[in-house]
N, C-alpha and C positions, 0 to 999 in steps of 0.2 A: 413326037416330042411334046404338044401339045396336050396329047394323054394322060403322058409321063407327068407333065408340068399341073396340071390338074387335080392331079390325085394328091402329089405332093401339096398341093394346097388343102386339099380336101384332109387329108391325116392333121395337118400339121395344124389348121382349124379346132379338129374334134378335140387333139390335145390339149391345145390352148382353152378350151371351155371345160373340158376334166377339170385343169390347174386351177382355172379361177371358181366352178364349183365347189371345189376343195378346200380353199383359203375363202369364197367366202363362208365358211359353212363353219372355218374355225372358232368361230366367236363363240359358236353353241358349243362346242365341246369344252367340258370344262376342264379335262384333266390338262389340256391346253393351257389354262391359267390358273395357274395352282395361287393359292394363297399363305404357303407354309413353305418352310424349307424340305419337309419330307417328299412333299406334291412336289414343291419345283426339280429335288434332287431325281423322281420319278420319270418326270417329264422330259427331264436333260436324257435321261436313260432310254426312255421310247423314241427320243429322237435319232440318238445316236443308234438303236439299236435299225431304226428305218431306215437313216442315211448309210450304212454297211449294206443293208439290204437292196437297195437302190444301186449299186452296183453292178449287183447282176440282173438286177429287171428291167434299170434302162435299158441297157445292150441290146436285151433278148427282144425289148417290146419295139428297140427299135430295128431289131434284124426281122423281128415278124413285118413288119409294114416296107420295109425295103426289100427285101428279096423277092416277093409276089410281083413290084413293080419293074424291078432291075430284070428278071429272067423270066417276065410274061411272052407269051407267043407273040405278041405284037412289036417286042424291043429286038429287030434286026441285028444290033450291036451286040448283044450279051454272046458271052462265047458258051458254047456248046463244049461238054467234055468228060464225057459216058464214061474212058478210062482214068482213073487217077486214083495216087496210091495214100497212106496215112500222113496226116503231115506232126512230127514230131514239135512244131512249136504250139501248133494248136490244141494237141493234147495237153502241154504244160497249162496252156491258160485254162483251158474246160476243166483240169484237175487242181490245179496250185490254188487260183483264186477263190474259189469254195471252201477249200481247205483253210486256209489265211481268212477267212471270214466266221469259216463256224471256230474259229480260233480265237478271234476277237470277241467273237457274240459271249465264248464261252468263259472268258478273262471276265469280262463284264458281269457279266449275269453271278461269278462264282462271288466278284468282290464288290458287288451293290449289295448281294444276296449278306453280307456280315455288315458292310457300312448301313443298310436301313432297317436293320433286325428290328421288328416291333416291339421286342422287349426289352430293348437298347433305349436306357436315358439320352433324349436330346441334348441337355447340358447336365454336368455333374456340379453338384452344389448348389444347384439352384432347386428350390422347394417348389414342387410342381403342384398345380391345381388336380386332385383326387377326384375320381369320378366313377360308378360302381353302374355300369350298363347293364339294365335286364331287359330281353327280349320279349316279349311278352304277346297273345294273340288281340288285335293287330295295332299292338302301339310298342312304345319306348318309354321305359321309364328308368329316369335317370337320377340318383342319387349320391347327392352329394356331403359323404361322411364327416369330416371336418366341421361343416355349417350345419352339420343335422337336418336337413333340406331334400326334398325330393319335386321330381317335374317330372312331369310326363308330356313327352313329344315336345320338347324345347329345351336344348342345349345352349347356355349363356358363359364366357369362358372369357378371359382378358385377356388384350393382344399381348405378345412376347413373353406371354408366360407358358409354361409346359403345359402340357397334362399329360396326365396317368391313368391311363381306363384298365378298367378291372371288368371283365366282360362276361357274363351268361347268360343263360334262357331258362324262363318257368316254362316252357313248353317244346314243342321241337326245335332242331338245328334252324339258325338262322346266321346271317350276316352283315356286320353293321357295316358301314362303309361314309365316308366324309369324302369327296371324290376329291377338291378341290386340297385337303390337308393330307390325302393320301394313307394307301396302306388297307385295306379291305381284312378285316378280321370276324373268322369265324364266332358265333355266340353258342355254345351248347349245354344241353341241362349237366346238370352236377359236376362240371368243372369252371374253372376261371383261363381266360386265356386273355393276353396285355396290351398293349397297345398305348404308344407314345408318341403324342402330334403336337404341333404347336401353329400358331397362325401368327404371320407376321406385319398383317393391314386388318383393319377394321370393313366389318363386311357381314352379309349372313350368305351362310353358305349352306348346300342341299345337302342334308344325309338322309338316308334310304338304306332300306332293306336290299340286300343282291340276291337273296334265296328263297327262292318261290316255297311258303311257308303255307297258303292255302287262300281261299276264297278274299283275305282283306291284305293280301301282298302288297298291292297294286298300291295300296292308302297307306302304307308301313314308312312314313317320312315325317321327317322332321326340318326344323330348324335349327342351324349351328349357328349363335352372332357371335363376332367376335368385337368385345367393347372394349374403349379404356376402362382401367383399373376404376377409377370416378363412379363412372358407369357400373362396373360389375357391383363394386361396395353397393350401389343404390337398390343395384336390383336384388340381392341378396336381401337387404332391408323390407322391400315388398313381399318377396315371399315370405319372409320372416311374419308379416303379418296378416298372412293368409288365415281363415276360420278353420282349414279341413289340417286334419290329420292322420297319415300313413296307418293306422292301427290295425287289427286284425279284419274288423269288419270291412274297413275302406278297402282295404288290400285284396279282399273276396270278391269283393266287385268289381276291382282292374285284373281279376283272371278273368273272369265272363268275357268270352271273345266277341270283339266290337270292332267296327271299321270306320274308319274317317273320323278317329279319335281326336278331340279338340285340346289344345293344353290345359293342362291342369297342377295350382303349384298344393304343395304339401310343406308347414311350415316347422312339420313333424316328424320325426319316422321315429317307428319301434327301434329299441337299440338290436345292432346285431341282424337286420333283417336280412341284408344279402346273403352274409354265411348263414343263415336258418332257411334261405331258396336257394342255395348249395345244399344245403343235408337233408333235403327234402328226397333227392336221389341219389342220395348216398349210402350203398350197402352198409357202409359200417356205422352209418349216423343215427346211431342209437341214444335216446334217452337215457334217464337216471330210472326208470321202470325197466328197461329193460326192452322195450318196443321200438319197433321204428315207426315214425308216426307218417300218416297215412299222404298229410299235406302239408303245406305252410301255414294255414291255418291252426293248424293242431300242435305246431311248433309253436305257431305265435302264444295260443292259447298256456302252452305247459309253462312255457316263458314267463308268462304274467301272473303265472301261478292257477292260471287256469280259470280266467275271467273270461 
């Protein structure tokens, strides 16, 4: 008994230091503390989807750690009982409850999967802040249409208000990701693919690259703040009076693939640039000559009339 009484302490120890491993470790996980309603709507979803799951892995984790103790060669008590036949209530649970589980998992998953559609307006009627992501080797540059404004590797956004991303890549497939606002969306050349988040506390929050894109992956982050409205008008005002300008040449030199790119604002952009790094890999994005032009540059260039 002594044994017995032992080991049960011994399990019931190691558990207790998993759980608290666990919880305390949650601080670091961010998807844990969302700062938007998409994150939090997320969040509710991975929990609910683990607490279904938990279910069946308490049970099992705790039949693994009791049966070795209950029916060891040294517990005289445990009955012995070589014949025995199927037991018809056992099977309903080893089949029903899985069942009624991957049932629920599957309800969930079908109807979060149309409530958090990325391309789904957060609120209707309200005029969301516009924002044109391009993927780029190995930075982020982020253009914002409306303000005629561009920044590279620093995203600035006002709390409770929408945004609208309009997402692709001058270079290979990549993906942006805002852990904390939620929603991981792919970036790829010659298309546009949406994306709609919103933050509902002031904060900066990590966004990163999730696809290993080449040698400056690893450095592919940014900054997201989310300010008051005060705030943003201000900061718009700064870049507004930045010296540099998005133009064709600038723009040649944010392809040169670079790592551990520092911010940089732009208080200019070429009209039309985004869709002109769309029709860069565009089969049918042909000129008024007749050509499809070789880069962005050559776009930019025919655009200015070829300055």
């Amino acid at each position: 008994m002594r044994r017995r009484g032992k080991g049960y302490l011994f399990f019931i120890g190691l558990a207790s230091l998993g759980i608290a491993a666990i919880l305390g470790g949650c601080s670091k996980v961010v998807l844990l503390h969302p700062g938007g309603p998409i994150g939090n709507a997320e969040r509710n979803l991975i929990i609910e989807a683990f607490g279904l799951m938990l279910i069946v892995v308490i049970p099992v984790i705790a039949m693994a750690l009791w049966f070795p103790l209950k029916y060891s060669a040294s517990n005289k008590k445990a009955v012995y009982a070589p014949k025995w036949s199927g037991s018809l209530r056992l099977e309903l649970v080893f089949w029903l409850v899985p069942v009624a589980i991957v049932a629920v998992l599957g309800y969930l998953a079908w109807s979060k999967t149309h409530q958090l559609d990325p391309y789904r307006p957060i609120e209707k009627g309200v005029r969301p802040i516009n924002v044109q992501v391009v993927a780029m080797d190995w930075k982020w540059l982020f253009i914002y249409p409306d303000q005629k404004i561009a920044v590279v590797n620093k995203l600035v956004f006002p709390v409770g208000v929408p945004l609208s991303f309009m997402i692709t890549s001058d270079t290979v497939m990549n993906s942006f990701f805002i852990p904390q606002l939620g929603s991981q969306m792919y970036a790829m050349a010659g298309m546009v693919t949406r994306l709609n988040l919103k933050a509902d506390r002031p904060g900066v929050y990590y966004g990163q690259s999730q696809a290993f894109s080449g040698k400056g992956y690893a450095d592919m982050s940014f900054q997201a703040r989310a300010v008051s409205l005060g705030e943003f008008e201000g900061w718009l005002e700064k870049v507004g009076r930045s010296p540099h300008k998005l133009d064709s040449l600038r723009f040649k030199e944010l392809q040169k693939p670079s790592t551990a790119n520092h911010v940089a604002y732009f208080s200019n952009v070429a009209p039309g640039l985004f869709d002109l790094i769309l029709r860069q890999y565009a089969p049918m994005g042909s000129m008024s000559n007749g050509k499809v032009p070789a880069t962005t540059i050559d776009i930019l260039k025919s655009a200015a009339g070829g300055h």
